[in-house]
C-alpha positions in Angstrom: 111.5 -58.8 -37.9 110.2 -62.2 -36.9 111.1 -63.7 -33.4 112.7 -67.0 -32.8 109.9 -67.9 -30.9 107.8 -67.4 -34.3 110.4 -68.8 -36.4 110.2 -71.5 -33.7 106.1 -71.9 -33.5 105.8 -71.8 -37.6 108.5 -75.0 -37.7 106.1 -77.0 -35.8 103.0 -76.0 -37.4 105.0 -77.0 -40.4 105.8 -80.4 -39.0 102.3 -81.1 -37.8 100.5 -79.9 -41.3 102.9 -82.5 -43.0 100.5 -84.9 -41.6 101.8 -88.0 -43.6 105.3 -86.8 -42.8 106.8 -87.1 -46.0 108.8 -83.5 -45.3 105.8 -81.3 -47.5 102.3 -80.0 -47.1 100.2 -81.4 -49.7 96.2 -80.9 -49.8 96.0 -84.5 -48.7 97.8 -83.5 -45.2 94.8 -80.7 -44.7 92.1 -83.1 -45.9 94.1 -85.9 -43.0 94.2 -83.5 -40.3 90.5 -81.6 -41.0 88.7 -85.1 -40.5 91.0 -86.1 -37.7 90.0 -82.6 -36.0 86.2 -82.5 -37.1 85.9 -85.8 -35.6 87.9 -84.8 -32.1 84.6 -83.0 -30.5 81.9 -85.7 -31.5 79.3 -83.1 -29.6 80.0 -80.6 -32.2 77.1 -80.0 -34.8 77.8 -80.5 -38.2 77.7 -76.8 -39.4 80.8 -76.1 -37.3 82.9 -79.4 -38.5 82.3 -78.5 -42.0 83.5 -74.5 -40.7 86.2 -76.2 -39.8 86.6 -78.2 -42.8 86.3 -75.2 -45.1 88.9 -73.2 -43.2 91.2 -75.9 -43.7 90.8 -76.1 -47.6 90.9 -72.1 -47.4 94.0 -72.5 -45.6 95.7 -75.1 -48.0 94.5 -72.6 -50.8 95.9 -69.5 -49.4 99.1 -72.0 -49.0 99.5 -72.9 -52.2 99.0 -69.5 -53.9 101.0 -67.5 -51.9 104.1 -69.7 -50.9 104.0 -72.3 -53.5 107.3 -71.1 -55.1 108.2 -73.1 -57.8 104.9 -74.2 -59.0 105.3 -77.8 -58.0 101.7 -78.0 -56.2 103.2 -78.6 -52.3 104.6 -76.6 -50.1 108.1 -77.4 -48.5 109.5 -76.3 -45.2 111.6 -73.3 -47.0 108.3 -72.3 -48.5 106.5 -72.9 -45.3 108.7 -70.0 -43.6 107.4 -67.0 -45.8 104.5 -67.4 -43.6 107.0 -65.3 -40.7 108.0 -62.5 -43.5 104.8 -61.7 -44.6 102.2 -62.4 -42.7 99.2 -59.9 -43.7 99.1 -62.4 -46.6 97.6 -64.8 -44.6 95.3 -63.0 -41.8 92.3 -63.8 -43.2 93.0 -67.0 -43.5 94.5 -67.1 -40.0 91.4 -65.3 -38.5 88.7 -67.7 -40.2 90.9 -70.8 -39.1 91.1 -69.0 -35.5 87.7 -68.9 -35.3 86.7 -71.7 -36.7 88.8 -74.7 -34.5 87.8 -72.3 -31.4 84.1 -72.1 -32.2 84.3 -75.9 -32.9 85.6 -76.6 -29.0 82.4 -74.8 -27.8 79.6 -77.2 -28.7 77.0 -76.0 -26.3 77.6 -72.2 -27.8 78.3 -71.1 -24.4 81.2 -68.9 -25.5 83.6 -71.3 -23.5 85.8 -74.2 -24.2 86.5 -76.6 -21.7 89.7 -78.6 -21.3 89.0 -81.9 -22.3 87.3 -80.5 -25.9 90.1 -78.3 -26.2 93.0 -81.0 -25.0 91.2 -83.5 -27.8 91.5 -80.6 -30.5 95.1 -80.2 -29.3 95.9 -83.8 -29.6 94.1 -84.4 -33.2 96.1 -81.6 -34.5 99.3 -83.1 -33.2 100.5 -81.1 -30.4 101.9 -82.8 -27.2 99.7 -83.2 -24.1 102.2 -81.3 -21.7 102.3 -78.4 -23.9 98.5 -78.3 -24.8 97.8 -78.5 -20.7 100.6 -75.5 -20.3 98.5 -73.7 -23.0 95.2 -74.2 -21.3 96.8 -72.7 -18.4 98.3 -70.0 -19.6 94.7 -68.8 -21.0 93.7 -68.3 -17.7 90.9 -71.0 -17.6 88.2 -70.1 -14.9 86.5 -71.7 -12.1 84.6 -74.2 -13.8 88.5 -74.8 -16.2 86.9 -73.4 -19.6 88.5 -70.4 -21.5 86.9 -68.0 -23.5 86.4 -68.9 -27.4 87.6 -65.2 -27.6 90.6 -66.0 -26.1 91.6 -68.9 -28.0 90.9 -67.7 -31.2 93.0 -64.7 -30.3 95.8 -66.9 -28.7 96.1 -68.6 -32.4 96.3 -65.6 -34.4 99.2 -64.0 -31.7 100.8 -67.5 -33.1 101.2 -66.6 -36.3 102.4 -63.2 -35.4 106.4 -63.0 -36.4 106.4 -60.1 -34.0 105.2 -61.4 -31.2 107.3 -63.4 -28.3 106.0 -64.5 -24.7 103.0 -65.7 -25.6 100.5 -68.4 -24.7 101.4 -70.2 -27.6 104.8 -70.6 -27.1 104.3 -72.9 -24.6 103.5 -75.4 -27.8 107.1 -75.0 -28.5 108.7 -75.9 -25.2 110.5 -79.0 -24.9 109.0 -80.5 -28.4 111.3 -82.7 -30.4 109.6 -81.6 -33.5 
């Protein structure tokens, strides 16, 4: 049984993968948002934008196949909320995206990301500042305000958990407009 909190975190992954906001997910919105978030860490070597990249396109594919209900080649918000009843359909996909936007905000391969490269991967994707500082926080971050890659990565995969409530990432979801 999914949460309202999930139902609540996949309607504004929804909204921010619509990245032209025309009210579907089309591979253009993935392409949109993978530059805009590639480009959001400019320390980042090139092998981890294009990770990034090519979880993106996995992403859109896995999309596409699995929700893409009538055939029609985007994915609407209806479609959009299978994600919350079946979600072993997308964990790969969820675990290689996971890794590869938290691996990107680590571009000196310490294992840690620190705030401002993981507020400017926050912000490309679309999130609001309050709620991406409320995250950070809720990570954890240690004395020199960096949180484990680790602990990210697993913080995004709890997100797409229907089961799961209380989490970090629900602070994503307070107070947004979305």
């Amino acid at each position: 049984m999914a949460t309202t909190e999930a139902t609540d975190r996949v309607r504004l992954v929804f909204s921010l993968f619509d990245a032209d906001g025309n009210g579907y997910i089309e591979p253009a919105d993935f392409e949109l948002m993978g530059d805009r978030v590639a480009a959001a860490v400019p320390a980042a070597d090139e092998a981890a934008k294009d990770r990034l990249l090519g979880a993106f396109r996995r992403y859109w594919d896995t999309l596409v196949t699995e929700l893409d209900a009538n055939g029609d080649g985007r994915i609407s918000p209806e479609e959009f909320t299978a994600i919350v009843l079946n979600p072993q359909r997308f964990d790969a996909t969820v675990d290689e995206f996971a890794d590869a936007l938290a691996t990107l905000g680590d571009p000196d391969g310490d294992g840690h990301v620190t705030r401002p490269d993981f507020v400017a991967l926050m912000t490309a994707i679309g999130f609001e500042r309050p709620n991406i500082e409320a995250l950070f926080d809720a990570f954890g971050p240690d004395g020199g305000d960096r949180v484990a890659v680790s602990a990210w990565a697993d913080g995004i995969r709890d997100y797409y958990r229907p089961e799961k409530s209380g989490i970090p990432g629900d602070h994503l979801t307070t107070g947004t407009s979305r």
